[in-house]
N, C-alpha and C positions, 0 to 999 in steps of 0.2 A: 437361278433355278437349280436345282439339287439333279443329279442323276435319278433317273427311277423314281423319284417324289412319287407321282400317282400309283404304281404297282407297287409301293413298297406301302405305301398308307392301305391297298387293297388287300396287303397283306396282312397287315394291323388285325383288318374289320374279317380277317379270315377266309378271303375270298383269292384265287389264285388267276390269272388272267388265261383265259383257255386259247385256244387256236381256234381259229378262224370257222365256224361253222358254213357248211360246203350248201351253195345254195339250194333248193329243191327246185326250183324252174329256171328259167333263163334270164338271168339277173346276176347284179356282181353285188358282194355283199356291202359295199360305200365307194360311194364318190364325193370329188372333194369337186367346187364350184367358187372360184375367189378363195376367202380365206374360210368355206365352211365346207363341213364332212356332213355328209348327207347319210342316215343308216337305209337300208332295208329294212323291212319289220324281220326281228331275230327272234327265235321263237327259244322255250327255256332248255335247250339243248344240254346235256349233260354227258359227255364223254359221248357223244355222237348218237345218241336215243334221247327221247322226251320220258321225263321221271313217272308222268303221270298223264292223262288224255282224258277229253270229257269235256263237259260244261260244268259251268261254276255255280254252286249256290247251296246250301246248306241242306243238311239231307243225307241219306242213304244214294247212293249210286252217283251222287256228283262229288268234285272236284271242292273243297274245302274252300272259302275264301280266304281262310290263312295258309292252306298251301296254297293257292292261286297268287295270295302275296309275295310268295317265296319264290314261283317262277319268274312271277314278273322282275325280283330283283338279278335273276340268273340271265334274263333275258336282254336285259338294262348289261349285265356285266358280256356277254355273247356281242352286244353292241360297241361296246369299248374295243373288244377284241378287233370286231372289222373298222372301227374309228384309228387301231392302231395301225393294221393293216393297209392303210393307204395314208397314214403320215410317220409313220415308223417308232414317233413315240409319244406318248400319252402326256407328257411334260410339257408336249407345244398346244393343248389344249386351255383356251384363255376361257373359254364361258360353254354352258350349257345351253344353248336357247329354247329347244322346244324336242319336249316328249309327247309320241303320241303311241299310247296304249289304248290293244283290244283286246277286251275278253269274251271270251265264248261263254255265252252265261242265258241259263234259263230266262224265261220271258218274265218270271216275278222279282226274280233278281236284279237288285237296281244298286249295288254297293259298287262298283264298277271303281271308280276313282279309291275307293278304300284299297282295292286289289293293284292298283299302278301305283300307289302311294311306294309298292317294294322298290319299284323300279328310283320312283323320285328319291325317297329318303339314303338309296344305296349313293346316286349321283351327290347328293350334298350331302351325303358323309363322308365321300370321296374329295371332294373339289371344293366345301366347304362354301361359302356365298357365291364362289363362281359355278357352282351344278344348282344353284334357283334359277328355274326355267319357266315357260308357258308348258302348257298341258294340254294334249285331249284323253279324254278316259271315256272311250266306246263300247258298250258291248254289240255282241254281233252274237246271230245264231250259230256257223261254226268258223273256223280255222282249219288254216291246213296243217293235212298230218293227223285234226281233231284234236290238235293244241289248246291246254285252255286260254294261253297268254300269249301276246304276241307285242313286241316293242319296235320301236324305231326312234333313233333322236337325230337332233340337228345340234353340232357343235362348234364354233368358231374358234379358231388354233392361229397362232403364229407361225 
């Protein structure tokens, strides 16, 4: 296995690995149980502010579902971040097993999984067959903060 393999392929795909988003309740942002990393749901945190707030769904006054895709992949990459954070580095990660993304999304809006697909396609362009995982793709009325995206993954690491 290469030094950095996983941050430098994130570097590739243009994405830089952030620091650990600080949690808003009383919660640690992952924990590790056997050989797996447990996330918190990471919300699309960008230099410690949310880019954007709202419910998702096409329209005047909501949240794009192509930007809502684009959190959800920031949100996915915020997850890496505290996945690194309690195993120090991204390299001892063997498989992705399961994402579960929510969005905050009007009640006619039903693309939901189209909106975590940011999160999944960023994981297996990263990790390549080993980020093919299971899925939930929820919507909810809101999120905290009034996020419209919010992530969490389960990853198994050596």
């Amino acid at each position: 296995m290469s030094v950095n393999r996983v941050e430098n392929r994130l570097a590739e795909l243009g994405f830089t690995l952030p620091e650990v988003a600080a949690p808003v309740a009383s919660y640690v942002p992952a924990v590790t149980s056997g050989n797996y990393v447990y996330t918190s749901g990471q919300l699309p945190f960008v230099e410690g502010a949310l880019p954007e707030t709202g419910k998702v769904n096409e329209g005047e006054g909501f949240v794009s579902p192509e930007d809502a895709k684009k959190y959800a992949a920031i949100s996915a990459l915020n997850a890496l971040a505290a996945v690194k954070s309690v195993i120090g580095d991204l390299d001892r990660v063997t498989k992705v097993v399961k994402v579960v993304g929510f969005v905050s999304s009007d009640p006619s809006f039903t693309a939901q999984p189209a909106v975590i697909n940011g999160a999944s396609e960023l994981l297996g362009d990263v990790f390549g067959d080993a980020g093919r995982h299971a899925r939930s793709a929820v919507g909810v009325p809101v999120l905290p903060l009034d996020s419209p995206v919010e992530v969490e993954i389960i990853v198994e690491y050596v």
